[in-house]
C-alpha positions in Angstrom: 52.3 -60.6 -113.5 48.9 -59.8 -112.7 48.4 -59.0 -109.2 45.5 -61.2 -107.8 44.4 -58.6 -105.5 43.4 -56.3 -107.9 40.2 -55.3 -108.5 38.6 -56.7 -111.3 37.2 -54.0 -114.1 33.9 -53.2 -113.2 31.6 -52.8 -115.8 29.6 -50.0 -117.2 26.5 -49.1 -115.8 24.4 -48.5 -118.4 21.9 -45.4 -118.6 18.5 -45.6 -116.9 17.1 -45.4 -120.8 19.2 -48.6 -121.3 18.2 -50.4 -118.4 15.9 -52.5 -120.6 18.0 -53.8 -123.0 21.1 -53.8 -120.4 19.2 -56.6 -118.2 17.9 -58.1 -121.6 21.7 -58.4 -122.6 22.3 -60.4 -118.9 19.5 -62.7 -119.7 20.8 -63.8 -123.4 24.3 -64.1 -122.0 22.9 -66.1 -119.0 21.6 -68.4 -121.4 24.8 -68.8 -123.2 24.5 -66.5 -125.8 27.6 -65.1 -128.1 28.2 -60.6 -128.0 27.1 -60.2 -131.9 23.9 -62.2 -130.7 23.5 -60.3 -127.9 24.0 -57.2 -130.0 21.7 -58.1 -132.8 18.8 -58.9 -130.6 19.0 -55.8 -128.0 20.0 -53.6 -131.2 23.0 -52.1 -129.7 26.4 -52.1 -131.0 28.7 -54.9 -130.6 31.0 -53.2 -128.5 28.2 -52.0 -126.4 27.3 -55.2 -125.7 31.0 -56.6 -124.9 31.4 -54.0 -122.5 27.8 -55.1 -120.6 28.4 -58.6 -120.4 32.3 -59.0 -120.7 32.3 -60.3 -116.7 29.7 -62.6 -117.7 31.8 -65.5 -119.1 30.8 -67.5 -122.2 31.3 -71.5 -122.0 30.3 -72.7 -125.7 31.4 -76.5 -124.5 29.6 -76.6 -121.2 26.5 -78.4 -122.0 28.4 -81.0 -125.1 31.4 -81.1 -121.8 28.8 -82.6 -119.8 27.6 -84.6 -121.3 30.9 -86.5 -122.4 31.2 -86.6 -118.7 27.8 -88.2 -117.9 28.3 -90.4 -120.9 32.3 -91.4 -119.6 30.8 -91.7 -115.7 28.0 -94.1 -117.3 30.7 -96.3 -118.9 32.7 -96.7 -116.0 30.1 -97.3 -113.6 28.7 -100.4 -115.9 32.0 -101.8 -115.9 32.6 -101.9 -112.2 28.8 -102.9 -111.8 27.6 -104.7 -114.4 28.4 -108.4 -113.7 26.7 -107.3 -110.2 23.6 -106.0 -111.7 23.4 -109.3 -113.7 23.6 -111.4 -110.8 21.1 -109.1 -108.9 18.7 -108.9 -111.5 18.6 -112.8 -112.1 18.1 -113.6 -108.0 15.2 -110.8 -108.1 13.5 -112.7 -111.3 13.9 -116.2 -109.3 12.7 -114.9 -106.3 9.4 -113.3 -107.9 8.8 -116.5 -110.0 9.4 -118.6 -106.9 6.6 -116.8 -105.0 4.3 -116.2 -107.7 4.0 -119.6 -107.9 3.6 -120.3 -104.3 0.7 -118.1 -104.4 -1.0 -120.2 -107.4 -4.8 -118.7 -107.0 -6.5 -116.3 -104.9 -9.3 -118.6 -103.0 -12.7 -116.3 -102.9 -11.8 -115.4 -99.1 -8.5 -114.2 -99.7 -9.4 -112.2 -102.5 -11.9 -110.6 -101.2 -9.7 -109.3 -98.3 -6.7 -108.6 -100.5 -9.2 -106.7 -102.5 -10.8 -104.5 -100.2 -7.7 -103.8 -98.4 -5.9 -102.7 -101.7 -9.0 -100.3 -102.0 -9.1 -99.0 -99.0 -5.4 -97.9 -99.9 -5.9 -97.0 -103.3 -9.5 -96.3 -103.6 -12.0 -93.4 -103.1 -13.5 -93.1 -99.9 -16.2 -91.0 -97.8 -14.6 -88.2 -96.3 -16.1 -86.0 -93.1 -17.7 -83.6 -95.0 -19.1 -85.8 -97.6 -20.2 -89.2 -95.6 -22.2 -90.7 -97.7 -20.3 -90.4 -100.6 -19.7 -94.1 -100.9 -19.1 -94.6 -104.4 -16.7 -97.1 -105.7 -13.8 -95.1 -107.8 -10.1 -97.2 -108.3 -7.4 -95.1 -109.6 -4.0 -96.8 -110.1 -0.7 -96.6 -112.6 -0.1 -100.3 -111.9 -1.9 -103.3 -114.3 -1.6 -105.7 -111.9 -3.5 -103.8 -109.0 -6.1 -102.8 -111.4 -6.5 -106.2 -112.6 -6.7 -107.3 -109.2 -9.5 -104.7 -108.4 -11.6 -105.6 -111.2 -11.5 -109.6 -110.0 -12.2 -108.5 -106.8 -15.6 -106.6 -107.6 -16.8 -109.2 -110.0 -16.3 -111.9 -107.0 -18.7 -109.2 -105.3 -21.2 -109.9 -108.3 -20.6 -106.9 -110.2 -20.2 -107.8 -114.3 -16.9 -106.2 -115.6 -19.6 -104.6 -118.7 -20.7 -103.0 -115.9 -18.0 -101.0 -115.2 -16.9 -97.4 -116.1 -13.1 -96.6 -117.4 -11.1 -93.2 -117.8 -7.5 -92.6 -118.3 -6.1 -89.9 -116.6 -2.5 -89.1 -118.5 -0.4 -85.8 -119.0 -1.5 -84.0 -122.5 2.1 -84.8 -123.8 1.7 -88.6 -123.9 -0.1 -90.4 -127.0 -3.3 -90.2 -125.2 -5.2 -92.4 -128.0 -2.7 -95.3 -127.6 -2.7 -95.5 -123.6 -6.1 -96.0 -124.1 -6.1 -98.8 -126.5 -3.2 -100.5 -123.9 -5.7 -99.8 -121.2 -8.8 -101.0 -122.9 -6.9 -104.3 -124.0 -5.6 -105.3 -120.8 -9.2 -105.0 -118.7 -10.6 -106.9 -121.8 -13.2 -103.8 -122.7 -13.4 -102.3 -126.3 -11.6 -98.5 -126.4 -14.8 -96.5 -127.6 -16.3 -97.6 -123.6 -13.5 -96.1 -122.3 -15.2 -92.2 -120.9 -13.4 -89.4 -122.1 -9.5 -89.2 -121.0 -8.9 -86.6 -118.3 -5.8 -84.8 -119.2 -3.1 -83.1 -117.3 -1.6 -80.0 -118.4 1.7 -80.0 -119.5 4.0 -77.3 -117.2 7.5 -76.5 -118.8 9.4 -75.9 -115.3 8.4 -79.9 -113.9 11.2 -82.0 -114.5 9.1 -85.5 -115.3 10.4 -88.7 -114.7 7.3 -90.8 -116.8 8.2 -90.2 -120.5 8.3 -92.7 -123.1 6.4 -95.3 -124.7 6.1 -97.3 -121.5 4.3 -94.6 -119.7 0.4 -94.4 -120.0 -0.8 -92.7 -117.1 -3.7 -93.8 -114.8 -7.0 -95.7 -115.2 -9.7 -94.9 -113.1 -12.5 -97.7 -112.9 -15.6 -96.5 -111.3 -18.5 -98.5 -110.0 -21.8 -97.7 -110.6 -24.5 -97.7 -107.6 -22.3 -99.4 -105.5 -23.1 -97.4 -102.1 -23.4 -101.2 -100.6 -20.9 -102.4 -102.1 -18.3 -99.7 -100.5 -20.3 -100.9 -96.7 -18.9 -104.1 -97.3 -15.1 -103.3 -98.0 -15.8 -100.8 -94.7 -16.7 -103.8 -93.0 -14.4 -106.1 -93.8 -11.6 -103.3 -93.0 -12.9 -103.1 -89.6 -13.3 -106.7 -89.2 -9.4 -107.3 -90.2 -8.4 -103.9 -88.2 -10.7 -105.3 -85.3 -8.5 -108.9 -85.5 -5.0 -107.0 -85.6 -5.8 -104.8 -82.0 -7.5 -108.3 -80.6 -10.6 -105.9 -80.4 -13.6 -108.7 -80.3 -11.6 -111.4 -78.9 
């Protein structure tokens, strides 16, 4: 019987001239890595290597374990959840078509303030070290406040062929399609679309927007349009000025 209070073997400290390959050996092993592996890249016999890493465990199943286990937990869960989903999913789609149609069409005053309050979230705007900048910039991920914007300034008089487009989507992505999608849904041919501004890619960021359904964001600038951003400044202050009761 082994005695459990026993110390376990310690292993070999290597020589200060193998230090290198010693903590190359931990790495590889780390990273689930079999001894004649080990051995073969560090160039050091096999037995050298068993004896460095030998309290370093090897689990060859760990990653195709897990994965049974996220694949059995993903089963199970659908069947205790699934009918509920269903159900949840077909109130939400009522609900949305319900309201949608409630809402019917934006008259000129409500979009208007709908508009400059979604830019005043969204938007660019004049900062205390650069006051006048007042140019009109939209950036956004989502169609429908896009589309929204771009009604909005074209009630303000501005012609949609007036505006300036640029996607802004991580280098990964199939840059050239997102902006055909882009292009086709504010109704303006791809080669108007200003060069894409892409993000660099960075191995250790875990990102949640992959696939084909991601296409980054579209910027939609507004040229000259200094007067155009006093306006949405002072409509915000006029609805701000009406939620405090200031001007009453």
């Amino acid at each position: 019987m082994v005695d459990p209070l026993a110390a376990e073997p310690a292993h070999p400290s290597p020589r200060r001239s193998s230090l290198p390959r010693y903590e190359a050996a931990l790495r590889l092993r780390r990273q689930g890595r079999s001894v004649p592996e080990i051995a073969r890249r560090v160039g050091v016999a096999r037995s050298t290597a068993y004896l460095w890493v030998r309290h370093l465990p090897l689990d060859r199943d760990s990653d195709e374990a897990r994965a049974r286990r996220r694949a059995h937990s993903k089963v199970m869960t659908d069947a205790q959840w699934g009918e509920y989903r269903t159900v949840r999913d077909a109130a939400r789609a009522e609900t949305v078509a319900k309201v949608a149609a409630w809402v019917k069409r934006l008259r000129y005053r409500e979009l208007i303030l709908v508009g400059a309050a979604i830019y005043w979230c969204e938007g660019a705007k004049a900062k205390p070290w650069r006051p006048n900048d007042c140019r009109l910039k939209f950036v956004n991920s989502d169609p429908m406040l896009v589309l929204l914007f771009v009604r909005f300034v074209e009630a303000l008089g501005v012609a949609r062929d007036a505006l300036r487009f640029r996607v802004h989507i991580h280098e990964t992505a199939d840059e050239a399609a997102a902006v055909r999608w882009w292009a086709d849904l504010v109704g303006v041919p791809p080669e108007e679309f200003q060069r894409s501004s892409l993000k660099r890619h960075r191995p250790g960021t875990t990102r949640q927007n992959v696939g084909a359904e991601y296409r980054g964001c579209l910027t939609v600038y507004v040229p000259q349009s200094s007067r155009l951003y006093w306006k949405i400044e002072g409509i915000m202050k006029g609805m701000s000025d009406v939620a405090t009761g200031e001007g009453r």
